[in-house]
N, C-alpha and C positions, 0 to 999 in steps of 0.2 A: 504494500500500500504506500504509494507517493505520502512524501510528508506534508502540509497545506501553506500556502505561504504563509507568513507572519505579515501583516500591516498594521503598524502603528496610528492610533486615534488620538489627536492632538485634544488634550484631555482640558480645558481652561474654566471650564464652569458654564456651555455653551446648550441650552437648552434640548439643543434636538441628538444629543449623543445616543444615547439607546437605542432609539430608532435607525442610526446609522451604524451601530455596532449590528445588532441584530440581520441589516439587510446585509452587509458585511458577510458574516457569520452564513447569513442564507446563499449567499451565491460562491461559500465554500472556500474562504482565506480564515484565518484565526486569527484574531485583535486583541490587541494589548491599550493599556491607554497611558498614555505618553503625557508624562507631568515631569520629565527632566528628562536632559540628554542623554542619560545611561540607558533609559527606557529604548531609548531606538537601535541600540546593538541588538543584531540578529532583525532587524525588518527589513525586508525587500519594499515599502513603499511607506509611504507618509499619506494619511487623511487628515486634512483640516477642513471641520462642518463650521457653520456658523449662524448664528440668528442674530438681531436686533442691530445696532447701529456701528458702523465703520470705525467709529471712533470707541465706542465703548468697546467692541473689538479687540483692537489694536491695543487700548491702553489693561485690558484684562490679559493679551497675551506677554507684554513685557511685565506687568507685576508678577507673573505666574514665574517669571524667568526663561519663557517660552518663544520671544519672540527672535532669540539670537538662533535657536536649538531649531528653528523655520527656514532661519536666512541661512545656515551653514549649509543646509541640507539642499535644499535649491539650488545656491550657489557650485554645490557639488556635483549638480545637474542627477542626481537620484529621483528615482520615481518619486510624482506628488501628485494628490488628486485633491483640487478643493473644491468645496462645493459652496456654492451662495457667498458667507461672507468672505470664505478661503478662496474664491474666484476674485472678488471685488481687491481684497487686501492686497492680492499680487500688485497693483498698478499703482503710479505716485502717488493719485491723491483723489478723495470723494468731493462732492459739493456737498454731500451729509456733514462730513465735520472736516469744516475747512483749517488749516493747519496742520493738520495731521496726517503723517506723514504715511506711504503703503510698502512694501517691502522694494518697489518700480523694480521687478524681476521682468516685469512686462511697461512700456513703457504707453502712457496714457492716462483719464481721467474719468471716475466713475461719476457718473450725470446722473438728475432727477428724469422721469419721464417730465414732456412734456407738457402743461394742465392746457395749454391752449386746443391742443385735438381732440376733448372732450371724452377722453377715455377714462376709464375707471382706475382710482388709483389710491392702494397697492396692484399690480398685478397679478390676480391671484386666480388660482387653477389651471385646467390642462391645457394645454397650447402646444402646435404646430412646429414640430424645426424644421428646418430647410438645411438639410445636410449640404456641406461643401465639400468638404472631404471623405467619399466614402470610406477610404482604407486607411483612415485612422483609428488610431488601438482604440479609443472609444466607440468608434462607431461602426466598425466592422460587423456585419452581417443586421445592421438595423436594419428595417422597414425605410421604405423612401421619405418618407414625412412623418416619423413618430410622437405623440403627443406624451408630452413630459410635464411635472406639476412646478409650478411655477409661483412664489411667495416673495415679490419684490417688488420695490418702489425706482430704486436707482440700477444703471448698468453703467457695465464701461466699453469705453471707445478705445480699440484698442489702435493708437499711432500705426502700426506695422499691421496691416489687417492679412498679410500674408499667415496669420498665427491661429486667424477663424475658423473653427472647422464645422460650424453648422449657426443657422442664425435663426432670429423669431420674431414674429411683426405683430408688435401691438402698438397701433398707434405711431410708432414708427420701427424700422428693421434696426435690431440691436442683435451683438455677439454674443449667442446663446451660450457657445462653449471656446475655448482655445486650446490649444497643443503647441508647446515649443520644443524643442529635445523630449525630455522625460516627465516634461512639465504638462501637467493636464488639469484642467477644471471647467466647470460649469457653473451656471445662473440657477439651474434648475434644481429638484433635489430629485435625486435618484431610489434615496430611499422612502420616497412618497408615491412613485412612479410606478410602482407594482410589477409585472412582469419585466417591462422593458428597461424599467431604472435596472431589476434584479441583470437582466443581460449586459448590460454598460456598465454594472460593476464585475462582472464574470469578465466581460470584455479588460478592463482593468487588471485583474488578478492574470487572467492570461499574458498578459505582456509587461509580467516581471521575470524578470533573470530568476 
């Protein structure tokens, strides 16, 4: 019997962990949860979930002492998957909490939707991607336009849009997910997303060393 990977759960006091350990756990990796650097010897990839604001974020991940044990691991170009705020944090900076600064492993600036286009805002429920790149490790063997659950006010724009690899239109077309090296995240939550999320984290688990 293959032994399961190990991925590490950036552990910060972030409301929706359970629910991402468990879907985790369903699509057949073993999680551990990652509240210091020693925690990540022996993981093949890094998960950082996230809920509620950019700034509150950020400033929960360096009180934690979490925020250095992020940048090393990126900077080492090792597996990362973030999902929601662990997407947004990648990039320099929110209009959420201006000042504060994002890990800019992706370089660009996460925006409010909109209020002028009359859409409903937070964005919230299942919605449409328009895959870019089929043959990325995320997205391999998706459906052509899979609907993902989606719980967000602000996205980012990513400067380098060569890094998109599926996008989603509400109200206007923003970068659902990205991929750079070993660097992966999305807007969406995967483990809200039932089968499909379960597949895109299988897809994930798959293409770790």
């Amino acid at each position: 019997m293959s032994k399961k990977a190990l991925l590490g759960l950036v552990d910060y006091g972030s409301g929706n962990l359970r629910s991402v350990q468990r879907a985790i756990e369903h699509a057949g990796a073993d999680c551990i949860h990652v509240l210091s650097k020693a925690d990540t010897a022996g993981c093949a990839g890094l998960v950082v979930p996230g809920v509620g604001s950019f700034g509150d974020c950020a400033r929960q991940l360096r009180e934690a002492g979490l925020w250095e044990v992020i940048k090393d691991w990126i900077g080492a170009d090792k597996p990362y998957l973030g999902i929601c705020l662990g997407y947004q944090l990648l990039f320099d900076s929110s209009e959420e909490s201006p000042g504060v600064e994002g890990f800019g492993a992706l370089h660009g600036k996460v925006v409010h939707f909109p209020k002028s286009s009359g859409i409903k805002i937070p964005h919230m429920g299942w919605n449409q991607l328009n895959i870019r790149k089929p043959s990325d490790c995320l997205m391999t063997g998706l459906a052509e336009n899979p609907d993902f659950y989606f719980v967000h006010s602000y996205y980012p724009v990513p400067e380098d849009d060569t890094v998109i690899t599926s996008t989603c239109d509400y109200g206007v077309e923003f970068a659902a997910s990205v991929t750079k090296g070993n660097l992966s995240a999305v807007q969406f939550h995967p483990e809200k997303s039932q089968a499909v999320g379960l597949e895109m984290l299988r897809n994930f688990i798959s293409s770790l060393k």
